[in-house]
C-alpha positions in Angstrom: 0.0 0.0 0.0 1.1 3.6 -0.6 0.3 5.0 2.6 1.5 8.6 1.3 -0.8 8.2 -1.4 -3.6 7.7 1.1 -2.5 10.5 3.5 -2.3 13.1 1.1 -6.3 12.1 0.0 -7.6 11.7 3.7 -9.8 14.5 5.6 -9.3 16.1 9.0 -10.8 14.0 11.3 -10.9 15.4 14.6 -13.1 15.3 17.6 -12.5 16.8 21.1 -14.1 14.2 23.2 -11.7 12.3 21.3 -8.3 13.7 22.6 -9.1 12.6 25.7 -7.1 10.0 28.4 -10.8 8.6 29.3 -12.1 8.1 25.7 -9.9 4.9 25.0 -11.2 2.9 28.1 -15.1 3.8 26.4 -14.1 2.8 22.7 -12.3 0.2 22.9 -13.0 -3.6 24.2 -10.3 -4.2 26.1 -9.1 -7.4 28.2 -7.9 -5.3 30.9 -8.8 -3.8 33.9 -7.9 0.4 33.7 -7.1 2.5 36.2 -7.0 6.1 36.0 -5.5 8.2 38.7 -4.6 12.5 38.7 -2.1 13.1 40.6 -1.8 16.8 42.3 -2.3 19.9 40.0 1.0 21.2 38.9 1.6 25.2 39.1 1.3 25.3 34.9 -1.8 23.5 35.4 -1.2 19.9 33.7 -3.0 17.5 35.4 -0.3 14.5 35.6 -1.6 10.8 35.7 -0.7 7.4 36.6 -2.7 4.7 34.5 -2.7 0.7 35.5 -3.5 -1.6 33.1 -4.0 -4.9 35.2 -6.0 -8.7 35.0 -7.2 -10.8 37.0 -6.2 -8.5 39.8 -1.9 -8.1 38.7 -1.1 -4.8 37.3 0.9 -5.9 34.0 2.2 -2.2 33.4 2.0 1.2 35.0 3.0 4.7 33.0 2.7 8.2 34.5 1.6 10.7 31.9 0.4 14.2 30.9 -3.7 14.8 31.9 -4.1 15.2 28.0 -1.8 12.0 27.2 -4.5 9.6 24.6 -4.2 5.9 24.5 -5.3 3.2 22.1 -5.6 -0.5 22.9 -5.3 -3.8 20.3 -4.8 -7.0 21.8 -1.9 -7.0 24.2 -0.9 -3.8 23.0 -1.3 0.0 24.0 -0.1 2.7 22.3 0.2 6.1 23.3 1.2 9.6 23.0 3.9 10.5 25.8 4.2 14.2 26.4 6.5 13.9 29.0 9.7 14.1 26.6 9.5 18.1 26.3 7.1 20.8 24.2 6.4 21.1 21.7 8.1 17.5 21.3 5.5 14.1 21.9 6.8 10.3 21.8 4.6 7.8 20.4 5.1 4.6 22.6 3.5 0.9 22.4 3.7 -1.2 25.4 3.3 -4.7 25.6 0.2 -5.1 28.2 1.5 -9.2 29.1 5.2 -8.3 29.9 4.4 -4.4 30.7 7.7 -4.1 28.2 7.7 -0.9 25.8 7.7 -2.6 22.3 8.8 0.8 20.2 8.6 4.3 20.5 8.9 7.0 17.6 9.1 11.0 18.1 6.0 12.7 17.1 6.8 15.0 13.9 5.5 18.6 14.8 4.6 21.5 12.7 7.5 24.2 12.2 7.2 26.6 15.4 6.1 29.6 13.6 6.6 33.6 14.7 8.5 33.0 17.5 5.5 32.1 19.8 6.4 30.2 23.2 2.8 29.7 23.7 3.0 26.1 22.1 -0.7 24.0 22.3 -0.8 20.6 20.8 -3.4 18.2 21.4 -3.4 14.5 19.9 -5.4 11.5 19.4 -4.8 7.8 18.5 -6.9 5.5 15.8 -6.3 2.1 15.5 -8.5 0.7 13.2 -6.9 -2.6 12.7 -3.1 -4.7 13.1 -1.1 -2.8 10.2 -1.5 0.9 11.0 -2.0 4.0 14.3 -2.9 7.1 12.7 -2.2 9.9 15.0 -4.1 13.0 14.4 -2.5 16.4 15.7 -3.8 20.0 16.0 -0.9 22.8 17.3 -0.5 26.7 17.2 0.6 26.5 13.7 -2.4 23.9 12.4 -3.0 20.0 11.7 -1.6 16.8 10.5 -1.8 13.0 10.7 1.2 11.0 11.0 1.0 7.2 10.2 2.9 4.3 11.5 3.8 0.8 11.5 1.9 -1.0 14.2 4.1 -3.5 14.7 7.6 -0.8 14.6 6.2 2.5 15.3 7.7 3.4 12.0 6.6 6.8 10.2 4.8 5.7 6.9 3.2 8.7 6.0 2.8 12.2 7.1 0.2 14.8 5.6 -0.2 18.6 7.0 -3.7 20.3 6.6 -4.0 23.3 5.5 
């Protein structure tokens, strides 16, 4: 497949309710107990969480995160975007849910900061439709884009900017 090809003729698809820690344990059927936990309000106001992914009442893999981190779920595996590595930078990361062993990670490939602006917002979300691909959709300062990758690698296969 030419995922390029299919990038450059997608739409912006983007929903609020969406970008959203809690909108992964609605949508998807998971095998897994979640839990979701905020931890105290930091002075810049992010929200930091710790989220437990257990069974059978073992937690298999625990990740602390940014209050606007998204996750998706297939299988054994969760992806998701880690903010922790820096504005306006984001890591993608997949853990494996049996082992609680991070199977890949791939940096995020931002917009161009534009005019000089420190005020940097970026909000993603994750879609996994099926085994081969995570599309992650982004909206910054500076506008949009969807980055594909390799489920299995985390590697970029196609990247398309909105205008």
């Amino acid at each position: 497949l030419d995922y390029q090809k299919m990038a450059d003729q997608m739409k912006w698809k983007w929903s609020e309710k969406e970008a959203d820690p809690f909108h992964f344990v609605r949508l998807y059927p998971v095998m897994y107990d979640v839990n979701i936990r905020l931890l105290s309000d930091r002075a810049n106001g992010a929200k930091p969480i710790i989220v437990e992914f257990g069974k059978n009442d073992k937690v298999h893999a625990t990740i602390q995160a940014h209050g606007a981190t998204v996750f998706g779920i297939n299988g054994d595996r969760m992806t998701y975007v880690d903010y922790t590595t820096g504005a306006p930078r984001a890591t993608v990361r997949q853990i494996d849910l049996v082992s609680g062993i991070e199977r890949w990670n791939s940096i995020v490939t931002n917009l161009p900061i534009g005019n000089g602006s420190f005020n940097f917002i970026v909000r993603y979300r994750i879609e996994m439709l099926n085994d081969e691909v995570i599309y992650i959709w982004g909206t910054e300062n500076n506008g949009r884009f969807v980055e594909i990758l390799d489920a299995n690698t985390g590697k970029k296969l196609a990247y398309r900017v909105f205008h």
